[in-house]
N, C-alpha and C positions, 0 to 999 in steps of 0.2 A: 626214245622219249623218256623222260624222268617220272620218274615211278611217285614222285609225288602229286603229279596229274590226275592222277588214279583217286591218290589217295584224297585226297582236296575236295574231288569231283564225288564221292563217296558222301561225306560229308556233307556239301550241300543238294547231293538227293535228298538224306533224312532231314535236312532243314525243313526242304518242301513238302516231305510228308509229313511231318509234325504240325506244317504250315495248316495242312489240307483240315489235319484234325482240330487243329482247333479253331478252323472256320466254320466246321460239321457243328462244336459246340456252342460258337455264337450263333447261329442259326435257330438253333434251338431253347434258348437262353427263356421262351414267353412257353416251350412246348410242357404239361404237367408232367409230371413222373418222371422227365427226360434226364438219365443220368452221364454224367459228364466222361466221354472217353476219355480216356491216359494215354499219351504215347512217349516213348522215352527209346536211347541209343544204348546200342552196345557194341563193345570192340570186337572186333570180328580178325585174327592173327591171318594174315596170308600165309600158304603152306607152299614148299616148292623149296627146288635148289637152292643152296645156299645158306645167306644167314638169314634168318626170318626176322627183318627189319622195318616190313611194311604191316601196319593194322589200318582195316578201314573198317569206316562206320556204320552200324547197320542198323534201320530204323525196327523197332519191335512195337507191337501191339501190346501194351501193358494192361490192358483189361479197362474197368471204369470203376470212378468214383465211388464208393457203397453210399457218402453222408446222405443221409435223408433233407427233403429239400423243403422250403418253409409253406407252412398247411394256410391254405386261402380258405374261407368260410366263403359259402355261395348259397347255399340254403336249396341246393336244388338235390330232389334226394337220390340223382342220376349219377351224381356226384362224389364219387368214391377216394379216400385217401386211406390207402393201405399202412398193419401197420410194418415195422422196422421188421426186416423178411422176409416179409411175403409180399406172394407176387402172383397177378390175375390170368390168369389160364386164357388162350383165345385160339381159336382155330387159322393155322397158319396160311397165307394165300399160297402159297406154293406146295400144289399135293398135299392140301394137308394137314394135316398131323398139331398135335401142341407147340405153341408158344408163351410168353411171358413177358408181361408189362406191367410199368406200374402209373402208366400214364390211363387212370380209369374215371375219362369223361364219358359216360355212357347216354346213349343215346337211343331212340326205339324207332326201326323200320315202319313204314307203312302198312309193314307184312307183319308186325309184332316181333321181329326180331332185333335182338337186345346183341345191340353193336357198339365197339368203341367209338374213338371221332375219327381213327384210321380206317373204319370201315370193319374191322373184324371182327366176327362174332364171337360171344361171349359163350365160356364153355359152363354146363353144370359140374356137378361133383362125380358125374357118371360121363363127364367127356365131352357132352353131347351139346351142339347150339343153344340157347337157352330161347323160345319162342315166349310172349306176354299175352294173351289173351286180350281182348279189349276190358278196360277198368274205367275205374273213376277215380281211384284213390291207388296208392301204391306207395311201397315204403320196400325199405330192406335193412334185415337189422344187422348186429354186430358181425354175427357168424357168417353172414354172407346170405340170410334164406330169403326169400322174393315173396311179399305179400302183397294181394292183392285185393280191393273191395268192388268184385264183379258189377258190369253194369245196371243199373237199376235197381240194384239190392243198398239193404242198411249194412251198417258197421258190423251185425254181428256174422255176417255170411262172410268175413274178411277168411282168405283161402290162400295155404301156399302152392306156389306155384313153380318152385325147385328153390337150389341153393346155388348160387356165383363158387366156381371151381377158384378157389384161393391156394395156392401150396407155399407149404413153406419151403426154400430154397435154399442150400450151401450158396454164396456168392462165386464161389470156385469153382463150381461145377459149371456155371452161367457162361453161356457166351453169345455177344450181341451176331447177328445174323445181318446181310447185305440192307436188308428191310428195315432194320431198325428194333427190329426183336430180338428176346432175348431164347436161346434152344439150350436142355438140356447136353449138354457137354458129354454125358452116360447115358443115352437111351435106356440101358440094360437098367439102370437102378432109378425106375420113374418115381418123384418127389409126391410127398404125400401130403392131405387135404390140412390145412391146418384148422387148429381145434380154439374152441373156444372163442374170445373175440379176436377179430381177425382185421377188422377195416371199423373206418366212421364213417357215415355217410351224411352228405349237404356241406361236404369240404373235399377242396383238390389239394395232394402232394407238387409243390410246383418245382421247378428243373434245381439240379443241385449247383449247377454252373455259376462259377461264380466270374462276370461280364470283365469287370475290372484288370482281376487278374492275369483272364487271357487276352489280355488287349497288352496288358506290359510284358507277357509270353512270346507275342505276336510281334512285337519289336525288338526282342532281345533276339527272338529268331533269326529275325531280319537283318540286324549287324552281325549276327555269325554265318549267315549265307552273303553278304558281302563277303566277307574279311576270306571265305572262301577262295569266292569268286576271285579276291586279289591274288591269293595263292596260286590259285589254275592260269592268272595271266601272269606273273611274274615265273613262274614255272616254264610256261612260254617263248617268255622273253630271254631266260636261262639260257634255253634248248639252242634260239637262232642266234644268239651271241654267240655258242660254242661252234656253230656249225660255222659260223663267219670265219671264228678262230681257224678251224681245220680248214676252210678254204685255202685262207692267205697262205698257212704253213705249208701246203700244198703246192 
């Protein structure tokens, strides 16, 4: 069979995986913080007898987007838009352990715990789930600290009640997780609390995707997994032409 079958067929796998991803990010296009995967090919040289004349395609995970995505005012003070680097700590569902988002519409349990809109809870600066007390008033400032004006008391008994675990992050080190999170890439070298002002609050970071462009990505895809697809049948039609030949000759 002609080895360009192979190679054609190579080709539009990674079409369809690039397809996959960037339906992952129009999906996502209304989600806050949601940052836009990359995916991109690379030649991959066949090794083996001979002359090495065949490379096929191989799709690679190029990481995501860094740009920061456009800030919506909402006035709600649950409402967190991180700034450029930093990224919300949250306890991972699987075993576990930290993760990182910067999709931070936070919301509060019946039970007083202080969860994102994915459900996960929000870590302190010591690691640890963040629980709310019942309040009447509440706010959180720049750095991340959690105030609260306990029930039935005046303004002046306002009390904190931890700090939102914010770190600042290498983008490099980041790697998005099945879930949609993002994990330390170095366990060994855990990322530290960032200082000073860190987030605004009563504004959401919204997705960095930009709709348009992967919609004409989405098409150019698509006439390069045809134009494939012609390849693997005209490669076909090659192969039973020649077999005809050796027939007759025969």
């Amino acid at each position: 069979m002609d080895k360009a079958l192979y190679v054609a067929m190579t080709g539009a796998r990674a079409s369809l995986q690039a397809q996959g991803t960037l339906s992952h990010n129009l999906a996502n296009t209304d989600t806050p913080g949601f940052k836009e995967a990359l995916a991109n090919t690379e030649a991959f040289p066949i090794k083996g007898n001979g002359f090495a004349s065949r490379v096929d395609a191989l799709h690679v995970d190029a990481g995501f987007n860094r740009r920061m995505g456009a800030q919506n005012i909402t006035g709600n003070p649950l409402d967190l838009s991180l700034q450029s680097g930093n990224w919300l700590a949250v306890q991972a569902p699987a075993g576990g352990g930290e993760a990182y988002t910067r999709g931070a519409a936070l919301s509060i349990t019946p039970n007083g715990q202080l969860v994102t809109a994915g459900g996960h809870p929000v870590l302190d600066e010591n690691g640890n789930p963040i629980a709310i007390p019942p309040h009447q008033a509440m706010e959180i400032g720049n750095d991340g600290t959690i105030s609260i004006i306990p029930l039935g008391e005046g303004p002046q008994t306002m009390a904190n009640v931890g700090r939102i675990r914010v770190v600042q992050a290498d983008d490099a080190r980041l790697e998005r997780g099945l879930d949609g999170l993002m994990r330390n890439a170095d366990p060994q070298q855990p990322f530290v609390q960032a200082q000073g002002k860190s987030l605004e609050s009563g504004q959401l970071e919204g997705s960095n995707v930009d709709a348009a462009g992967a919609l004409v990505q989405m098409i150019q895809l698509q006439r390069q997994y045809e134009m494939q697809v012609k390849v693997i049948k005209h490669g076909d039609e090659n192969a039973r032409s020649a077999n005809s030949l050796l027939r007759l000759g025969s």
